[in-house]
Residue, then its C-alpha position, 0 to 999 in steps of 0.5 A: x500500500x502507497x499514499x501519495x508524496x509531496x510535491x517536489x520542484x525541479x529546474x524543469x518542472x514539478x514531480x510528485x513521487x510516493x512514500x513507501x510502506x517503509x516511510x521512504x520517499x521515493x522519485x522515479x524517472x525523472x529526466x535530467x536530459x532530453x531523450x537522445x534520439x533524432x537530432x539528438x541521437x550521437x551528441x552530448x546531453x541535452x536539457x529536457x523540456x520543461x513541462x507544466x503541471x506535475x509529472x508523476x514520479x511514482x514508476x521507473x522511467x525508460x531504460x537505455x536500448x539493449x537486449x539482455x539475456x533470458x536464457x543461458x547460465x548466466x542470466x539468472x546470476x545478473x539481474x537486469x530489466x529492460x522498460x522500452x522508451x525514448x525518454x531514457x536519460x532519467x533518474x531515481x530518488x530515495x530520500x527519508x525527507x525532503x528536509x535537511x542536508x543528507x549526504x548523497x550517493x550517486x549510483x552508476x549501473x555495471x554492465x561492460x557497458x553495453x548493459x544495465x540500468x538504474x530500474x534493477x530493483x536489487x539498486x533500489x535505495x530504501x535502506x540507503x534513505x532509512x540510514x540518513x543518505x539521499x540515494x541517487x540512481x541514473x540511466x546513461x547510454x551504453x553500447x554504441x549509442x554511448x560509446x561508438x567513435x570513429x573520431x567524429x563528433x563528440x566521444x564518450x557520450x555515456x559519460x557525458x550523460x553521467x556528468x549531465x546526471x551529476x549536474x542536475x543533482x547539484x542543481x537540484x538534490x537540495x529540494x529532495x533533502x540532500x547536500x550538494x556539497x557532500x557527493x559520493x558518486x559509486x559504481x560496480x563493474x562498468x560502473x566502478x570504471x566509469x567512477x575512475x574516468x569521471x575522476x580524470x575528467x576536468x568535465x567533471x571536476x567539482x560535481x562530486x567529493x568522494x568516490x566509490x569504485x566496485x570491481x572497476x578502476x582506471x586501466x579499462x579504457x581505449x585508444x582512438x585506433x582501438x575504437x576505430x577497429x571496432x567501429x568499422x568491423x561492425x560497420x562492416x557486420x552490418x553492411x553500411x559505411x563506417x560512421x555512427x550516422x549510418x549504423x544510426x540508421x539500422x534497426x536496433x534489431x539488427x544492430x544488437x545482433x551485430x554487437x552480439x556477433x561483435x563480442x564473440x568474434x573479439x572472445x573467438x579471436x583475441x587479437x590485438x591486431x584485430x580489437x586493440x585493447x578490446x582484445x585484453x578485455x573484451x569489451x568492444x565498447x568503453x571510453x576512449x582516451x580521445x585527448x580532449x574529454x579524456x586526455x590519458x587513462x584515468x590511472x595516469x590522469x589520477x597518478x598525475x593529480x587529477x581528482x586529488x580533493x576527491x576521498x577514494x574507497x576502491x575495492x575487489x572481490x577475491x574471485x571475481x573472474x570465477x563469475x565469467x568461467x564457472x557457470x558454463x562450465x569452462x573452468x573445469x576445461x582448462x589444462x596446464x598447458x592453457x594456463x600458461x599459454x592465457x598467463x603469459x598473454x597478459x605479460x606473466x613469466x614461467x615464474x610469476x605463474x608458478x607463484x600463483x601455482x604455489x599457493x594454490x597447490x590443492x586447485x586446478x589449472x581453472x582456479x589458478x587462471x581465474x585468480x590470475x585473470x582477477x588480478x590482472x582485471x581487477x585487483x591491481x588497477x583497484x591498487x594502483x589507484x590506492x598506490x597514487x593518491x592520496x585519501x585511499x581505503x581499500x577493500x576485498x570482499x571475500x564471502x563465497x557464493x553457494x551458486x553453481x554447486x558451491x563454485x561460484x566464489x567470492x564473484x564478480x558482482x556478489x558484493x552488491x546485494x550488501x552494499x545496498x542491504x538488498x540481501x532478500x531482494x529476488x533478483x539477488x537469490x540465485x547467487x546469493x542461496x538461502x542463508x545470506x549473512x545479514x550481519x555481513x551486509x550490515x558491516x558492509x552497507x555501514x561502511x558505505x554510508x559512513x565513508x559517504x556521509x565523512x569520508x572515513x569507512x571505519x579503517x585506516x587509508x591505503x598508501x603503498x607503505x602502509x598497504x592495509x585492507x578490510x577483508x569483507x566476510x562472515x569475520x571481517x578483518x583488517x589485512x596488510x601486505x595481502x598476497x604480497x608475492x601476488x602484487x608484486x609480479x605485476x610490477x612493471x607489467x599491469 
């Protein structure tokens, strides 16, 4: 049972959300940007049209074109929800009140960015309001409507759509009860790497005071030419010349099935030559380090001082690759002679392999490559932003999921359903089991709120001589110099 909300003013009209069971206000698609279709389409955020009377904020808006999958091993481990529309650069609002200055919390959406939405119900921000925080969830272009560039017109239209986002909440969060002075932007996957860019970009300075970036850091991102080579295989795909006009267009049907196509030729044949940097981590659509938006990779832009006021919370999961090999069963395929062929593609020596055979003597070939493959994806990039500025604390989160026959680990994406206190939520049950640790998500949902409302989650910061981390688990504890044999053989290489 719902009752109506107050009426709350924007900058372009008013909107009228509603109060939950739970006495939380909440306020649900919301436009911070015209939709980006015909003139539109392949240019930087527009503002939206002002409207008169007052728009019922009470459902999710339109989510961002894109087909996700409802079938297969992996389609119940990540949730997802597509709503058609046009009107798709909006967002959503969990506040308490509508009073006071609270501490705000953007959310921006994983998913390789070609899928996601600020509309998955697990993000829903009910728990974040009732501990005092106004959470924030936004829509941005993905796939190539976000992210295709052949070097013409305006790179990076994904992120431009998150500043766009950033923009409108400081111009108007106050009237929801928040503190646009007091700004935690945070992400997971796709998300945690847009955080890391938005740190880089001088677009973004000033939008936001701290930074939370989840399984995501400041290594994914790629070159003009890069983007180029992948642009123009789907042009070709799709049988039309190579500019984003022309792939404009083709119908979305046809276009999916091209990236489709696109994203398993890139994993059949992982080449450089072919995808440049796409072929390391394959994704054929991320920000582009263009020269102007972005002037270099967002870990160099950082280790250069960018984003220096900004306080940091980064962190991992320890099994995170295990999400991409077990539940299709490829882990238990791979040989020793695969191990050493996939490690040393990513830059690792005989002995740095055998470093990670060593200590993990009791797993197999399969176990070893995806902790390898975790580090070099993930928990590295997290600590070389640790390791380069100067307000850092870090995390691991190592709870293991029930999943897949108790194979699933410690997974890419487990951690959200406690970071958002969500553990009971549907779309989470699959990975999550019967048993999830209420008091781990209590720990863990606590950190996040506190190094949102003062920049400190409750331990001491990172910095490369003093490498402390928190271990998220059952028992939570702090950890220094972990795997420090581990780290190291990336030095120089990742």
């Amino acid at each position: 049972m719902m009752e109506t909300a107050h009426t709350v003013s924007t900058e372009y009209g008013d909107v009228r959300g509603v109060k939950t069971e739970k006495g939380i206000l909440t306020f649900k698609g919301i436009p911070y940007a015209a939709p980006p279709i015909g003139a539109n389409r392949f240019q930087p955020p527009q503002p939206p049209t002002p409207w008169t009377g007052i728009k019922n904020a009470a459902e999710y808006g339109p989510t961002p074109p894109q087909i996700t999958p409802s079938s297969g091993p992996f389609a119940g481990l990540l949730p997802n929800v597509v709503i058609p529309g046009d009107d798709y650069l909006n967002l959503n609002i969990w506040t308490a009140d509508i009073t006071g200055k609270k501490p705000v919390m953007v959310f921006i959406y994983g998913g390789a960015f070609s899928l996601g939405s600020g509309a998955v119900s697990g993000y829903d921000g009910s728990n974040f309001a009732r501990d005092g925080v106004v959470l924030v969830t936004i829509n941005y272009r993905i796939g190539i409507d976000g992210f295709l560039w052949f070097g013409d017109g305006v790179p990076n239209l994904g992120i431009l759509d998150q500043i766009a986002a950033l923009k409108w909440v400081r111009n108007n969060i106050a009237n929801f009860g928040g503190d646009p002075e007091n700004v935690t932007i945070f992400g997971e996957s796709a998300g945690g790497m847009s955080v890391c860019t938005l740190l880089a970009m001088k677009e973004a300075e000033g939008l936001f005071r701290r930074a939370i970036a989840e399984s995501g850091a400041g290594h994914s991102v790629i070159s003009p030419s890069s983007a180029k080579l992948i642009g123009t295989r789907l042009a070709e795909i799709l049988g039309v010349p190579p500019t984003r006009e022309a792939i404009g267009q083709v119908s979305a049907e046809k276009v999916f099935a091209a990236q489709g196509q696109l994203g398993s030729e890139i994993m059949a044949k992982p080449s450089v030559e072919l995808w440049g940097e796409a072929a390391r981590n394959l994704m054929p659509f991320e920000p582009v380090v263009d020269g102007h938006l972005l002037t270099a990779t967002p870990i160099e832009c950082i280790a250069g001082g960018a984003g220096k006021d900004v306080d940091i919370l980064i962190g991992t999961n320890s099994e995170e690759f295990r999400l991409f090999l077990v539940p299709d069963g490829i882990i238990s395929k791979i040989t020793d002679p695969a191990l050493d062929i996939s490690a040393s593609a990513y830059g690792l020596s005989a002995e740095a392999i055998q470093t990670y055979r060593s200590n993990r003597s009791d797993r197999s070939p399969g176990d070893i490559l995806s902790a390898i493959i975790t580090d070099w994806f993930y928990r590295i990039p997290a600590l070389r932003i640790a390791e380069n500025h100067s307000n850092v604390h870090v995390y691991e989160f190592s709870w293991q999921s029930p999943a897949c026959n108790d194979l699933l680990g410690a997974c890419h994406g487990l951690e959200l359903a406690f970071v958002f206190d969500n553990l009971t939520n549907a779309g989470f049950a699959e990975m999550l089991g019967n048993k999830p640790p209420q008091q781990l998500a209590d720990t863990v949902h606590k950190a996040w709120v506190n190094f949102a409302t003062n920049g400190n989650p409750g331990w001491d910061s990172y910095s490369a001589d003093h490498r402390v981390s928190m271990r998220f688990d059952v028992e939570s504890q702090i950890t220094v110099n972990d795997r420090a044999d581990e780290r190291s053989v990336w030095d120089g290489i990742r």
